[in-house]
Biopython code that builds the backbone (N, CA, C, O; Angstrom):
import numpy as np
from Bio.PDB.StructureBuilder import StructureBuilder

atoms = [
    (1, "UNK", "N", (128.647, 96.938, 72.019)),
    (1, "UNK", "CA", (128.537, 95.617, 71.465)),
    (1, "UNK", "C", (128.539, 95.751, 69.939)),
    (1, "UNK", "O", (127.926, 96.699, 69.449)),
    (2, "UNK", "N", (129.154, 94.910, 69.177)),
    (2, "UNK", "CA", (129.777, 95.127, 67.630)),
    (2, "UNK", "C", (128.548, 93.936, 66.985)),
    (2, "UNK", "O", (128.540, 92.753, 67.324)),
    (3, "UNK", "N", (127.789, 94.416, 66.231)),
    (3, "UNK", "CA", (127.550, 92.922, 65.306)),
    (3, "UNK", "C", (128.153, 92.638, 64.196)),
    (3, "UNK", "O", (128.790, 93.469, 63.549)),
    (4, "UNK", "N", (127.973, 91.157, 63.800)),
    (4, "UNK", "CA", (129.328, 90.369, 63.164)),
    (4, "UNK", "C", (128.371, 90.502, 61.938)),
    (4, "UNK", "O", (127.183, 90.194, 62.027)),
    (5, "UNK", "N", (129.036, 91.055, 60.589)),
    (5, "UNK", "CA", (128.279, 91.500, 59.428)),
    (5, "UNK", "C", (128.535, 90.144, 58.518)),
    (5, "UNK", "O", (129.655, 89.829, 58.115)),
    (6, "UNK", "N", (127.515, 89.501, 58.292)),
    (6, "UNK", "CA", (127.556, 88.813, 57.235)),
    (6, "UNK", "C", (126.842, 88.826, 55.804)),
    (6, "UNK", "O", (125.835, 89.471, 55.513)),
    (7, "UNK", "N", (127.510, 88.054, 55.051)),
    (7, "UNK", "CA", (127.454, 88.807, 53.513)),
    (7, "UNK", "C", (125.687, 88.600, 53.188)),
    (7, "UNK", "O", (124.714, 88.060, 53.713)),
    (8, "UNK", "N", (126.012, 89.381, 52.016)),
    (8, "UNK", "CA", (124.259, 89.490, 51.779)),
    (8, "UNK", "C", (124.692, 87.566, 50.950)),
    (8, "UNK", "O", (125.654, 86.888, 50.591)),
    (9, "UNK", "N", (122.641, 87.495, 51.088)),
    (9, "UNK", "CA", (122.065, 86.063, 50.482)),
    (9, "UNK", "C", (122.963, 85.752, 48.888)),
    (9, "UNK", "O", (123.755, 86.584, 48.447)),
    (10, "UNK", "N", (122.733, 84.733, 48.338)),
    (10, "UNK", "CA", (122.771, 84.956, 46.715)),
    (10, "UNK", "C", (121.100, 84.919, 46.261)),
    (10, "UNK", "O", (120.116, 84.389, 46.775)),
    (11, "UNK", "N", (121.327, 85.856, 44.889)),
    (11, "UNK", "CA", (119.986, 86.019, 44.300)),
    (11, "UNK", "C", (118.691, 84.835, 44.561)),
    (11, "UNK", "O", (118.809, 83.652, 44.878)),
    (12, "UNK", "N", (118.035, 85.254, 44.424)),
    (12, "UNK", "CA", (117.216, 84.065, 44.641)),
    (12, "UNK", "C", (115.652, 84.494, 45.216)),
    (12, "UNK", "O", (115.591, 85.461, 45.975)),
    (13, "UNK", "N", (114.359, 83.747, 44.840)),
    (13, "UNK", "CA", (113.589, 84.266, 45.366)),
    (13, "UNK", "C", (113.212, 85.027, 46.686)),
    (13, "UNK", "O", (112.514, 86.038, 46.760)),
    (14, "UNK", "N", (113.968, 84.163, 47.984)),
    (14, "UNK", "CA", (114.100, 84.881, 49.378)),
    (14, "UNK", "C", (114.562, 85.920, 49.624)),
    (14, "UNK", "O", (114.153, 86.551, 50.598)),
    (15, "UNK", "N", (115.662, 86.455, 48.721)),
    (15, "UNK", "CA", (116.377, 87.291, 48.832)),
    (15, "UNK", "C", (116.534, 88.826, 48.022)),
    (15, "UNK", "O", (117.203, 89.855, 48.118)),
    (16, "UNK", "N", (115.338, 88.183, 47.082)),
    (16, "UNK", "CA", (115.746, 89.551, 46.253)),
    (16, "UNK", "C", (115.027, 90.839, 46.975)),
    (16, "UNK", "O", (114.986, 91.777, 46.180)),
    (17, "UNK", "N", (114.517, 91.121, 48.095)),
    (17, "UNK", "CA", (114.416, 91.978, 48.718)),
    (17, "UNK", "C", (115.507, 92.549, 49.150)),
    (17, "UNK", "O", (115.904, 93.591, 48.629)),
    (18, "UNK", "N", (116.055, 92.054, 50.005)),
    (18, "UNK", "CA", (117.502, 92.549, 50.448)),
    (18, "UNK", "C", (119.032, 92.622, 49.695)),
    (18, "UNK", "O", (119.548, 91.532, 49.448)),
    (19, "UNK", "N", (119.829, 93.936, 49.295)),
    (19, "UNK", "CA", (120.393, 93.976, 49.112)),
    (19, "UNK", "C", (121.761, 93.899, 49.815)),
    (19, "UNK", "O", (122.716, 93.578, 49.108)),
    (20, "UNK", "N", (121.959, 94.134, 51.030)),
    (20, "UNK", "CA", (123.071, 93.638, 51.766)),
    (20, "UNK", "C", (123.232, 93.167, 52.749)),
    (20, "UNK", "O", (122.153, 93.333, 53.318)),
    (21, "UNK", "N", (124.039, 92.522, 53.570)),
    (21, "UNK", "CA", (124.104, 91.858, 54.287)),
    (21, "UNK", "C", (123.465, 91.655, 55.300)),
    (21, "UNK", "O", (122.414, 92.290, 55.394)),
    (22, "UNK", "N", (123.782, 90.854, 56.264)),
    (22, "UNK", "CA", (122.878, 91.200, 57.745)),
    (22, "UNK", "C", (123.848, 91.327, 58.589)),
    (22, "UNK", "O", (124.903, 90.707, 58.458)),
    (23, "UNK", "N", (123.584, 92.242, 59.672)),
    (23, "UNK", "CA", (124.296, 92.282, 60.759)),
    (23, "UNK", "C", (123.789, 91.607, 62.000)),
    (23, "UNK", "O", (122.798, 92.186, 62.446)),
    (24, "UNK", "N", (124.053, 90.870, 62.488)),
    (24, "UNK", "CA", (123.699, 89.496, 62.864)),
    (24, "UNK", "C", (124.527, 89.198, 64.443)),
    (24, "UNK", "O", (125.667, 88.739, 64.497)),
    (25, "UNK", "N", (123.770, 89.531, 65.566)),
    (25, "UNK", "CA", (123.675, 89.686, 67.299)),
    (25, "UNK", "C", (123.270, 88.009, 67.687)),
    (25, "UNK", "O", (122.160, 87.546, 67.425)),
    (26, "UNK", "N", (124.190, 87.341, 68.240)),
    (26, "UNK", "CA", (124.125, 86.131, 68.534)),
    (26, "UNK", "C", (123.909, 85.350, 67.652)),
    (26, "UNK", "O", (124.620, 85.435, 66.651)),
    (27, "UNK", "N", (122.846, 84.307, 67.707)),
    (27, "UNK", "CA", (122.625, 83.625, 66.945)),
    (27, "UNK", "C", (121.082, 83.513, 66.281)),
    (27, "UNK", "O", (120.173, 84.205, 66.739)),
    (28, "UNK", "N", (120.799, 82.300, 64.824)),
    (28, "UNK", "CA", (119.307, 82.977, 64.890)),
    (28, "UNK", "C", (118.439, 82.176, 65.848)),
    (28, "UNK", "O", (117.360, 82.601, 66.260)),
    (29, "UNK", "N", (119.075, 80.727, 66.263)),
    (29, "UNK", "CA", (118.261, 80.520, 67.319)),
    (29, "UNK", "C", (118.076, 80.822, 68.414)),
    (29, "UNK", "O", (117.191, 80.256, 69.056)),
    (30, "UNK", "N", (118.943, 81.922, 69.029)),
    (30, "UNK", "CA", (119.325, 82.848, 70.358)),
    (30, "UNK", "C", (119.640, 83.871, 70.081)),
    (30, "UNK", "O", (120.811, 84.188, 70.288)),
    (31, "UNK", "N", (118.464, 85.074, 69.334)),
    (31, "UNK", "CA", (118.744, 86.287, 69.027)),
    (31, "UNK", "C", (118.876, 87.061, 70.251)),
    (31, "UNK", "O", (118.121, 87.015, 71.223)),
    (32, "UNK", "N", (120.125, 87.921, 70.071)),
    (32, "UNK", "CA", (119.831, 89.407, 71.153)),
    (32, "UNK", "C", (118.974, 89.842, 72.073)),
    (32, "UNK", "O", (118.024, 90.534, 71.708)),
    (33, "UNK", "N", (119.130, 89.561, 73.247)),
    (33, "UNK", "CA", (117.964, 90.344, 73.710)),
    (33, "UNK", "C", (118.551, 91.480, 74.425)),
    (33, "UNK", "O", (119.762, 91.563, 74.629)),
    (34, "UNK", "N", (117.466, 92.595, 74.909)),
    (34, "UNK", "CA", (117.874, 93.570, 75.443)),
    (34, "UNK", "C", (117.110, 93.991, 76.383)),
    (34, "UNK", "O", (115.976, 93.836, 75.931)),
    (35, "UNK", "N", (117.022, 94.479, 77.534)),
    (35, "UNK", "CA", (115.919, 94.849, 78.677)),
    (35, "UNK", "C", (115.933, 96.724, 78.430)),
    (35, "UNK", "O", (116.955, 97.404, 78.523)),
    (36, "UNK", "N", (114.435, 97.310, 78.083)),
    (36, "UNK", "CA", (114.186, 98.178, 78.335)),
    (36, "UNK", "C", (113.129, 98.543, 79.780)),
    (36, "UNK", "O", (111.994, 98.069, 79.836)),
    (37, "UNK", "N", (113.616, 99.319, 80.746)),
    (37, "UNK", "CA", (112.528, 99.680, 80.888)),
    (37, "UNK", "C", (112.352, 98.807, 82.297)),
    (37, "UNK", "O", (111.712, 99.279, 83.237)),
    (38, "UNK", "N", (112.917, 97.617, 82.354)),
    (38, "UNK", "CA", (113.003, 96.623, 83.027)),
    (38, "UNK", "C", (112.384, 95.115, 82.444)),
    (38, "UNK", "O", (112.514, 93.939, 82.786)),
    (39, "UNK", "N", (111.623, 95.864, 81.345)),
    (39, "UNK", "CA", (111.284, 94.319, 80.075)),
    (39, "UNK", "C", (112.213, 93.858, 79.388)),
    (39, "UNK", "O", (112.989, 94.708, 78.950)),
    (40, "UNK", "N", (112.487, 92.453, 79.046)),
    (40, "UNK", "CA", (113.454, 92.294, 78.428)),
    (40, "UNK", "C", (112.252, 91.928, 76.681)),
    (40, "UNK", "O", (111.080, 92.264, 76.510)),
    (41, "UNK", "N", (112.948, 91.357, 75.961)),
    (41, "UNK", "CA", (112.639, 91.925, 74.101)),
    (41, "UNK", "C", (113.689, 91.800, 73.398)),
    (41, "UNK", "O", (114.712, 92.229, 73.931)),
    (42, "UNK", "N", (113.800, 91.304, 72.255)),
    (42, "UNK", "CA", (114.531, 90.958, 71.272)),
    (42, "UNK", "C", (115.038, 92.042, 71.075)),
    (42, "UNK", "O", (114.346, 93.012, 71.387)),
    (43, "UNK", "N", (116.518, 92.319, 70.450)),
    (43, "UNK", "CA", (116.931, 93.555, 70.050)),
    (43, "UNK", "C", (116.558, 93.994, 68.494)),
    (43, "UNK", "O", (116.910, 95.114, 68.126)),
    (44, "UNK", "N", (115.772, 93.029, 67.479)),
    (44, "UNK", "CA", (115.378, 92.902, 66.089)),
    (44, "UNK", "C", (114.218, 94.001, 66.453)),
    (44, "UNK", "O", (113.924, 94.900, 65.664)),
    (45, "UNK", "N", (113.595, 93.837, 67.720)),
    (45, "UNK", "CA", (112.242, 94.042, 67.747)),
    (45, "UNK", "C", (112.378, 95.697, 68.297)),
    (45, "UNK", "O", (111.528, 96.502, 67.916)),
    (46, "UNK", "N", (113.230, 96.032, 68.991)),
    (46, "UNK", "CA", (113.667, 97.639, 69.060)),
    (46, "UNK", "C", (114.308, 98.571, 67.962)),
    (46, "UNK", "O", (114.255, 99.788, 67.788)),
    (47, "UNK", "N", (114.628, 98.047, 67.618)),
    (47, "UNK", "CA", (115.465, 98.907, 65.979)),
    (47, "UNK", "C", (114.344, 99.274, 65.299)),
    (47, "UNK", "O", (114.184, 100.486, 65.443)),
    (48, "UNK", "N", (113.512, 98.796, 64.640)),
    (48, "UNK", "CA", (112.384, 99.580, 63.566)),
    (48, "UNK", "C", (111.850, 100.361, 64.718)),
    (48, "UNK", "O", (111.815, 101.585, 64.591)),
    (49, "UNK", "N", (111.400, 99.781, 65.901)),
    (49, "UNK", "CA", (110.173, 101.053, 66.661)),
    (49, "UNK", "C", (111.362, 102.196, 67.047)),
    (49, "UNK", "O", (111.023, 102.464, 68.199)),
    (50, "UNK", "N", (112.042, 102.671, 66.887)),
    (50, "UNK", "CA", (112.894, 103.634, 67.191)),
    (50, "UNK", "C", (113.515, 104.097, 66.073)),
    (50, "UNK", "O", (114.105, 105.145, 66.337)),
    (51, "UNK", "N", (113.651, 103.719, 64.779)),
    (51, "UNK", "CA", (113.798, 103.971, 63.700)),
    (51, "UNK", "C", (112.554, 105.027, 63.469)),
    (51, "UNK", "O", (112.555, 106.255, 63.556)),
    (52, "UNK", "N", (111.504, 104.118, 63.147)),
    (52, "UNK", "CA", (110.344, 104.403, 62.526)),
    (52, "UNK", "C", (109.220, 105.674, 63.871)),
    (52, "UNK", "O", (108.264, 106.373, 63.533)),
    (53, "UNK", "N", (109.713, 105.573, 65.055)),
    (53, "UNK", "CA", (109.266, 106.623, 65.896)),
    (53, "UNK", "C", (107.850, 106.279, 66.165)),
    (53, "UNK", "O", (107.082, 107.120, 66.632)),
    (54, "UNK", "N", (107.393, 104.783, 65.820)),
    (54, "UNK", "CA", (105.725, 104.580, 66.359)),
    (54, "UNK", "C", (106.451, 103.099, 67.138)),
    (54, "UNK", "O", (107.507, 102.485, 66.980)),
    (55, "UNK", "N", (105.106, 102.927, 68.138)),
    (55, "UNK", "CA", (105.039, 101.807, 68.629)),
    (55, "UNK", "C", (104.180, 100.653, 67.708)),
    (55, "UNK", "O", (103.466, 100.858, 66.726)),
    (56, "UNK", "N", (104.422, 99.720, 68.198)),
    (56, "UNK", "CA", (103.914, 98.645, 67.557)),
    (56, "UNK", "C", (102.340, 97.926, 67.957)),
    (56, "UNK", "O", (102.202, 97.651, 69.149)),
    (57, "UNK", "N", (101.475, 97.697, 67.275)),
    (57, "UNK", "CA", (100.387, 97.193, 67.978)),
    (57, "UNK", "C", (100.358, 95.518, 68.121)),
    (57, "UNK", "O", (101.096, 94.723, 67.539)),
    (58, "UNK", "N", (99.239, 95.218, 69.109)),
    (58, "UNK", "CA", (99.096, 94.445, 69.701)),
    (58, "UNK", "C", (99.031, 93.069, 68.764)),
    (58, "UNK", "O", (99.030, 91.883, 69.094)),
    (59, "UNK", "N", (98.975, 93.747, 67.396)),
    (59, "UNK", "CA", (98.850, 92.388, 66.519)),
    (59, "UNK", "C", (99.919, 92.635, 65.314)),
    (59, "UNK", "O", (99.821, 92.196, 64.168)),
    (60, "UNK", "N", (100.760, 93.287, 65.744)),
    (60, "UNK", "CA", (101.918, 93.656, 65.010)),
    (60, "UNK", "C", (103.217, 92.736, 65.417)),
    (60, "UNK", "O", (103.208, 92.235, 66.541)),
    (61, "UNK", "N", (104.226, 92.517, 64.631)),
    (61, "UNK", "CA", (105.336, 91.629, 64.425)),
    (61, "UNK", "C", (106.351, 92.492, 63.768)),
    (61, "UNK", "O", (105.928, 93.479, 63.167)),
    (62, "UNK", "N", (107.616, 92.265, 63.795)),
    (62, "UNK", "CA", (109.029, 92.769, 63.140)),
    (62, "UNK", "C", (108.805, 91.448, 62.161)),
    (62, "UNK", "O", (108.751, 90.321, 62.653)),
    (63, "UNK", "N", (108.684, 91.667, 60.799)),
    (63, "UNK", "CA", (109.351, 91.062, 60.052)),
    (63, "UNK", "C", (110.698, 91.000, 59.349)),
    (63, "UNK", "O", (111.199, 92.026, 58.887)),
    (64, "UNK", "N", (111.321, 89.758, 59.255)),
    (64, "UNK", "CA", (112.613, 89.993, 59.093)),
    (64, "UNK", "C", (113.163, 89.512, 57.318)),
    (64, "UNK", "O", (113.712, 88.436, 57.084)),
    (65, "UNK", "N", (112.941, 90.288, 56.530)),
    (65, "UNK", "CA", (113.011, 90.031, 55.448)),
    (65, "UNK", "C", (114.158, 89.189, 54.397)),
    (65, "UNK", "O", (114.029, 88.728, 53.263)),
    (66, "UNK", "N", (115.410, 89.238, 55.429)),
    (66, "UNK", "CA", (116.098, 88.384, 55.272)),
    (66, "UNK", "C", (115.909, 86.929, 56.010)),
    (66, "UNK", "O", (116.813, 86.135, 55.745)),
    (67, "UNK", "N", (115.033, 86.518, 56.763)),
    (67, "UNK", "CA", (114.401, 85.455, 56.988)),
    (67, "UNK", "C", (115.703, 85.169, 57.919)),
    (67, "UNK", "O", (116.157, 84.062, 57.630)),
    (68, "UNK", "N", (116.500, 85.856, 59.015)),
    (68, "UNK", "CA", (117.472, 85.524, 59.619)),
    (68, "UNK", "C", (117.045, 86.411, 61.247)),
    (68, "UNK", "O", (117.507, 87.521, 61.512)),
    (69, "UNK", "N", (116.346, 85.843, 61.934)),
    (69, "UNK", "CA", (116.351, 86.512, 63.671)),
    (69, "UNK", "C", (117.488, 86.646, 64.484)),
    (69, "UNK", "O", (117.268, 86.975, 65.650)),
    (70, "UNK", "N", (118.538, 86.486, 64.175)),
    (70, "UNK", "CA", (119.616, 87.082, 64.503)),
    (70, "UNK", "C", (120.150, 88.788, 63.917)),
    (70, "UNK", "O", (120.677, 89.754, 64.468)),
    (71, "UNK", "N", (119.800, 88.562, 62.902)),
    (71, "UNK", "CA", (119.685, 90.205, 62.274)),
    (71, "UNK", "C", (119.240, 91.426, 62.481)),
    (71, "UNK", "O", (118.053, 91.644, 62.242)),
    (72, "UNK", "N", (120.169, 92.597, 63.018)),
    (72, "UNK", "CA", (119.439, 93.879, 63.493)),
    (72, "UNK", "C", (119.501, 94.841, 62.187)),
    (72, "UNK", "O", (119.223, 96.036, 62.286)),
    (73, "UNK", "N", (119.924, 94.179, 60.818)),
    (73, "UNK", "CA", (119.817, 95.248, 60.126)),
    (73, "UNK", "C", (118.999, 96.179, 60.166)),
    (73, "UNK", "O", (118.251, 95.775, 61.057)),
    (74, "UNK", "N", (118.470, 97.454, 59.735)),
    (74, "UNK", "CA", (117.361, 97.911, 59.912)),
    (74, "UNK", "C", (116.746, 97.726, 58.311)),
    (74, "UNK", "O", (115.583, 98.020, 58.036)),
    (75, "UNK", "N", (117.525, 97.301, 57.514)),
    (75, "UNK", "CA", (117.049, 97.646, 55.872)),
    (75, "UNK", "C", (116.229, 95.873, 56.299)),
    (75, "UNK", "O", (115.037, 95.889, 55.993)),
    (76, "UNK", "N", (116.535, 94.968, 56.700)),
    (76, "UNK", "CA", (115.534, 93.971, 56.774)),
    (76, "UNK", "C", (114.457, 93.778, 57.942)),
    (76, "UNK", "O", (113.786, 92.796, 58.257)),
    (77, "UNK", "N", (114.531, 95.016, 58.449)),
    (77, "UNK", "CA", (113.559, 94.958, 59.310)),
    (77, "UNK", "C", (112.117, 95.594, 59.295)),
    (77, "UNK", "O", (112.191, 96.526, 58.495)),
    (78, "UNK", "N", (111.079, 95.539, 59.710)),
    (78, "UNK", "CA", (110.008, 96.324, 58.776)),
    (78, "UNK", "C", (108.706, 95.542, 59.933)),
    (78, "UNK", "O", (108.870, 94.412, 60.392)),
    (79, "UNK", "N", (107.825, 96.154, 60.155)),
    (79, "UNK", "CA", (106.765, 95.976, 61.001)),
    (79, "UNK", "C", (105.702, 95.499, 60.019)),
    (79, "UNK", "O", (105.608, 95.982, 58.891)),
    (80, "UNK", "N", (104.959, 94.605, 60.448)),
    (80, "UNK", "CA", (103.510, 93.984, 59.885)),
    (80, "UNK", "C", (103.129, 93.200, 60.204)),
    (80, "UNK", "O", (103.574, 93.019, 61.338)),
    (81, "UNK", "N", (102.161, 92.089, 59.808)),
    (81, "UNK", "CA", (101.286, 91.627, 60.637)),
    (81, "UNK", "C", (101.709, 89.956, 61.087)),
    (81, "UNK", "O", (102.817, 89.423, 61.136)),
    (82, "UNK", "N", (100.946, 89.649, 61.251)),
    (82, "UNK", "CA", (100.975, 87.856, 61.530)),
    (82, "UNK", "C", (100.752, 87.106, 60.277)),
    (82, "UNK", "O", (101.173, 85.961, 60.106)),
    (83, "UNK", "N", (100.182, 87.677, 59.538)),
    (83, "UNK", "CA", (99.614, 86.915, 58.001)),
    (83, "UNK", "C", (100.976, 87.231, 57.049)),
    (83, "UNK", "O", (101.711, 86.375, 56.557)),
    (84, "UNK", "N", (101.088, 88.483, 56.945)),
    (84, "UNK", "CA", (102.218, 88.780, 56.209)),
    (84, "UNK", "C", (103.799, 88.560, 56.519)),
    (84, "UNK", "O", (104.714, 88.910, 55.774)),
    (85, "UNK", "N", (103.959, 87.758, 58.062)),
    (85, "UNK", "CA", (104.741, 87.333, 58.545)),
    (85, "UNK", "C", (104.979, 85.722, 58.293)),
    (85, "UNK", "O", (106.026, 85.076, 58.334)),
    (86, "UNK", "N", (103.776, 85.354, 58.049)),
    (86, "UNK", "CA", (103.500, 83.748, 57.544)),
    (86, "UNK", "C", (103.585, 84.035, 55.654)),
    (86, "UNK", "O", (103.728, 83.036, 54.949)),
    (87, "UNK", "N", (103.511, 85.065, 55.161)),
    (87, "UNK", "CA", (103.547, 84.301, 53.925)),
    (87, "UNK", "C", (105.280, 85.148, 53.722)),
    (87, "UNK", "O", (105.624, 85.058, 52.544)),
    (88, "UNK", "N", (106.048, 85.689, 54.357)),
    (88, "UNK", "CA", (107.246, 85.722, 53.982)),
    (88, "UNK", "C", (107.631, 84.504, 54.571)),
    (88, "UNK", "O", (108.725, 84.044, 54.244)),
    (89, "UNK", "N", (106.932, 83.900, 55.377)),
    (89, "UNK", "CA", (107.654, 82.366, 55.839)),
    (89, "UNK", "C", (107.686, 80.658, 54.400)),
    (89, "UNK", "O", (108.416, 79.728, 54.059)),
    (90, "UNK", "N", (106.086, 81.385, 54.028)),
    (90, "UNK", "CA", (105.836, 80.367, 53.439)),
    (90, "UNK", "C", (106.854, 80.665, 51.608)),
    (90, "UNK", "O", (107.209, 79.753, 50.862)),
    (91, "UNK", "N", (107.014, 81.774, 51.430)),
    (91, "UNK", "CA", (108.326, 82.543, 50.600)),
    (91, "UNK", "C", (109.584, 81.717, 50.578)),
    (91, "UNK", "O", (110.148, 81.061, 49.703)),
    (92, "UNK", "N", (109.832, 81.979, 51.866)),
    (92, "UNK", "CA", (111.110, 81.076, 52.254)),
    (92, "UNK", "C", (111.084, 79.825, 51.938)),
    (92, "UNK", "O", (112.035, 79.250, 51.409)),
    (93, "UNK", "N", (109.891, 79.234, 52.259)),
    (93, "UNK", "CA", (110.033, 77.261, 52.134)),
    (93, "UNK", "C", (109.875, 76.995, 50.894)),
    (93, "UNK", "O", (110.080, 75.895, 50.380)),
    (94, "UNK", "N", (109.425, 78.183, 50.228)),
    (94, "UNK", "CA", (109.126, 77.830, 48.420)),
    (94, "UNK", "C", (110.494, 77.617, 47.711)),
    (94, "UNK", "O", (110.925, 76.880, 46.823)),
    (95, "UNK", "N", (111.008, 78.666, 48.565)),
    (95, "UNK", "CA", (112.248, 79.097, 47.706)),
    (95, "UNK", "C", (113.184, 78.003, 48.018)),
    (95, "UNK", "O", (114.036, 77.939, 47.133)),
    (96, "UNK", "N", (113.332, 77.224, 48.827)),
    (96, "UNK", "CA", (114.316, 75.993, 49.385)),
    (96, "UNK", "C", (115.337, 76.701, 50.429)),
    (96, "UNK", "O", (116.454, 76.206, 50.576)),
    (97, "UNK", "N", (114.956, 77.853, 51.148)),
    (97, "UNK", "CA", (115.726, 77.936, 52.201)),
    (97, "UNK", "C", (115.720, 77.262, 53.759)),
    (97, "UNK", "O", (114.761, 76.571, 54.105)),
    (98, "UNK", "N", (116.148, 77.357, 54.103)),
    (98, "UNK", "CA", (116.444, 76.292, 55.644)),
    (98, "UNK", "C", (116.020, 77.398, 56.256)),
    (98, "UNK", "O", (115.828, 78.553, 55.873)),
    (99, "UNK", "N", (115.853, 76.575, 57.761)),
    (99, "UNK", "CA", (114.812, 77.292, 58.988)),
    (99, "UNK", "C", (115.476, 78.871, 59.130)),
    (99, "UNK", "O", (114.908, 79.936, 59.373)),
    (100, "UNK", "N", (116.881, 78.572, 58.882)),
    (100, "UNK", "CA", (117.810, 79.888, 59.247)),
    (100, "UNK", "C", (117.885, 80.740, 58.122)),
    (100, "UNK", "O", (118.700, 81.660, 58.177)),
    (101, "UNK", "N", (117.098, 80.588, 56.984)),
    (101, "UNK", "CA", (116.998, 81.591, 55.698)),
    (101, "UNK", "C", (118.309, 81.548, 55.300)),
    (101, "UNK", "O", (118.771, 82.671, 55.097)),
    (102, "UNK", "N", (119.222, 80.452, 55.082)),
    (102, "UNK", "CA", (120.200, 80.437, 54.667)),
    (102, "UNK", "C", (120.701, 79.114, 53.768)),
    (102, "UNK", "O", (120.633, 78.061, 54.402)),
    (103, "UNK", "N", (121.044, 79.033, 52.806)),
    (103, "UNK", "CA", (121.483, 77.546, 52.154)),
    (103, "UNK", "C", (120.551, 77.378, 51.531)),
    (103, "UNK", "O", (119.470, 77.909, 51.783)),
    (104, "UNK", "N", (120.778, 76.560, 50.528)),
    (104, "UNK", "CA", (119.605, 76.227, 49.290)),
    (104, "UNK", "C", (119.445, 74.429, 49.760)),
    (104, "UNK", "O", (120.517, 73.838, 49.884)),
    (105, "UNK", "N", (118.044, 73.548, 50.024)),
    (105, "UNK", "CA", (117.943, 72.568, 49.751)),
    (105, "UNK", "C", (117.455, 71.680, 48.843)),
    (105, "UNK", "O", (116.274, 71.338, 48.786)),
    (106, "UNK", "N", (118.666, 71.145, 47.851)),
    (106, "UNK", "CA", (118.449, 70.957, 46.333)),
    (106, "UNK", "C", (118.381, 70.047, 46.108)),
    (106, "UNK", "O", (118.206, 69.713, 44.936)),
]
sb = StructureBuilder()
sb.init_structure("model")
sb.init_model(0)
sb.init_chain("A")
sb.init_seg("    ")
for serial, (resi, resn, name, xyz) in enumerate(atoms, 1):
    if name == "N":
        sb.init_residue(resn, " ", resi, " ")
    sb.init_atom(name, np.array(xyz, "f"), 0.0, 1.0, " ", f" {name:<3s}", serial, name[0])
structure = sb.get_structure()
């Protein structure tokens, strides 16, 4: 299965974390899923724990730093918490991006 690479953000507060694009598995309101194991799970949410070689705890989250859940990059992907998952959210709404971390509303 190929993901469809789209271009990185323009500058901007949301974005200046990430330098390139996202590679981007369905859509962000119907991200990837994948069954390990016989569980099924987002495919965002397997890439860092297999990257990074730890499991995730019980109060742990994939944050997606390009603010896009369709995205398996691994450079925007990154494990942490629920708080720090809400204030890259609340990042986003500062900055005027839309639900999909994409487009400026001006």
């Amino acid at each position: 299965m190929s993901a469809k690479v789209k271009e990185p953000l323009p500058p901007s507060m949301s974005a200046s974390r990430t330098l390139e694009g996202c590679w981007e598995l369905k859509t962000h309101d119907k991200p990837q899923t994948i069954t390990i194991n016989g569980f099924p799970d987002y495919a965002y949410r397997f890439i860092p724990i297999i990257l990074n070689a730890e499991l995730m705890g019980e109060r742990e989250v994939v944050r997606h730093l390009c603010h896009n859940r369709a995205c398996v990059n691994p450079d925007h992907l990154v494990i942490g918490s629920y708080k720090q998952n809400t204030q890259d959210e609340a990042e986003r709404l500062y900055s005027g991006r839309d639900s999909k971390g994409k487009g400026q509303k001006v």
